[in-house]
N, C-alpha and C positions, 0 to 999 in steps of 0.2 A: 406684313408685320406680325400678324399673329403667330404664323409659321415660325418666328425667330423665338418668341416668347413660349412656343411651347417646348421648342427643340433645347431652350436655355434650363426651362421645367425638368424635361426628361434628363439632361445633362446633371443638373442639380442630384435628381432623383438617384440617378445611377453613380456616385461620386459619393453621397450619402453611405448609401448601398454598400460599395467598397471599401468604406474606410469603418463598420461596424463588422463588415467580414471579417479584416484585416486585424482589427482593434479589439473587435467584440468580447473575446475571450480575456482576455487583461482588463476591459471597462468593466465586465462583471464581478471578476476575482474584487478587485476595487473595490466594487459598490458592495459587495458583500463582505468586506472585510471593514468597510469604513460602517455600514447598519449596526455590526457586532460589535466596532468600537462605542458608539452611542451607547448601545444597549448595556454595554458591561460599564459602564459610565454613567448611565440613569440608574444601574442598581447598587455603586458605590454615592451615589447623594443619598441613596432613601438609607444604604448601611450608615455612612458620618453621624447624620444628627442622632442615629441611636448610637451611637460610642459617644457623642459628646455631652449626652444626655446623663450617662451614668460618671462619666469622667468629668466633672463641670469647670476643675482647673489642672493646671500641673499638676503632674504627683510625682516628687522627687525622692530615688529612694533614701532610704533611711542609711546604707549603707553600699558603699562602691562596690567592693567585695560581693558583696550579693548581689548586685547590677549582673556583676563578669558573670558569678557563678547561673544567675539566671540567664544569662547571655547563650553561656555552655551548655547549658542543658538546651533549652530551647534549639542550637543547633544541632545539637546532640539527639536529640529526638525528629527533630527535621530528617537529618541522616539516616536513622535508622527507620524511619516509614519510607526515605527512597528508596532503600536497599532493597528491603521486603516487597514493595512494590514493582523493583527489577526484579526481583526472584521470582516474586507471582507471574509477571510478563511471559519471565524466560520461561516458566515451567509450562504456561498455557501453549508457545509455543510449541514446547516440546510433545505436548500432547497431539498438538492439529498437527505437527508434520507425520508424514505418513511416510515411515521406514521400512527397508527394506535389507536388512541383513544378509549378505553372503558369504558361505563357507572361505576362509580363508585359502584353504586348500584347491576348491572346485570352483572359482571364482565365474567363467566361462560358462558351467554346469547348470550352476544355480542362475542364473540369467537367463540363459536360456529357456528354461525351467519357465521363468517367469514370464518373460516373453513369449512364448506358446500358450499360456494357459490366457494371457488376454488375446493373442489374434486367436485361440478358439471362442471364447467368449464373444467376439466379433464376428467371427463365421456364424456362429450359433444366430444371433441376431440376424445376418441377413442370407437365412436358409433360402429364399427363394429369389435367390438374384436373378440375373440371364444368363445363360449357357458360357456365355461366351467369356466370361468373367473366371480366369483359374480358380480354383481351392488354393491355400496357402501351404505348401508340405511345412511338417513340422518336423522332419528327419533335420537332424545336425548337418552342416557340411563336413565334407573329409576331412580331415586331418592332413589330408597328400596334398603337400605346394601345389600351385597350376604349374606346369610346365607353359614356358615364353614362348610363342609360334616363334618359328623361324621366320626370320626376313627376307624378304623375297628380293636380290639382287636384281 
């Protein structure tokens, strides 16, 4: 009887086990998304009672027209902090991408060009390999098509 009771343990154990392999990465996303909910929710109570504090009843405006007109603007300035903040985005990106311009002309050239100076860079690094490992030629290929072996009837 013990025998069934531990084999029922181990069974538990390993079924546990599998379903937090299986699950695990979605239960955390979860439990961390649902902590941030809380959190940004315990700090809209302590924000309310200070807006309700200084606002103690309605305040309706004086005029409709300047309801809209603050409406507009208020969007209007929304708008244009997004803009500027995609520009900042776009231009930080522009900055970290690392470009690499090629002669319109030498397109082939200039790659090359580039490609050789890092596999020397990489040779450079592992000057003492073993013998048995080639050097990388950095000569061009020809320019002359291969010629197709002939097939052997």
């Amino acid at each position: 009887m013990d025998v069934v009771i531990e084999i029922l343990k181990w069974t538990a154990v390993i079924f546990v086990a599998g379903f937090v392999g299986q699950f695990g990465k979605s239960l955390t996303l979860w439990m961390l998304r649902r902590a941030q909910e809380k959190k940004a929710n315990k700090a809209k109570a302590k924000v309310a009672p200070a807006i309700e504090e200084k606002a103690p009843g309605p305040v309706e405006p004086a005029n409709p027209e300047q309801e809209k007109t603050d409406k507009k603007a208020a969007k209007a300035e929304k708008k244009r902090l997004k803009k500027e903040a995609k520009a900042e985005e776009k231009r930080a990106k522009e900055e970290a991408k690392v470009s690499v311009e090629l002669p319109a002309d030498e397109p082939d050239t200039a790659e090359r060009k580039i490609l050789d100076e890092a596999f020397e860079a990489v040779d450079s690094a592992y000057e003492d390999r073993p013998p048995h490992v080639p050097r990388r030629e950095s000569s061009p290929p020809s320019e002359e098509p291969d010629e197709p072996e002939p097939m052997l009837e």
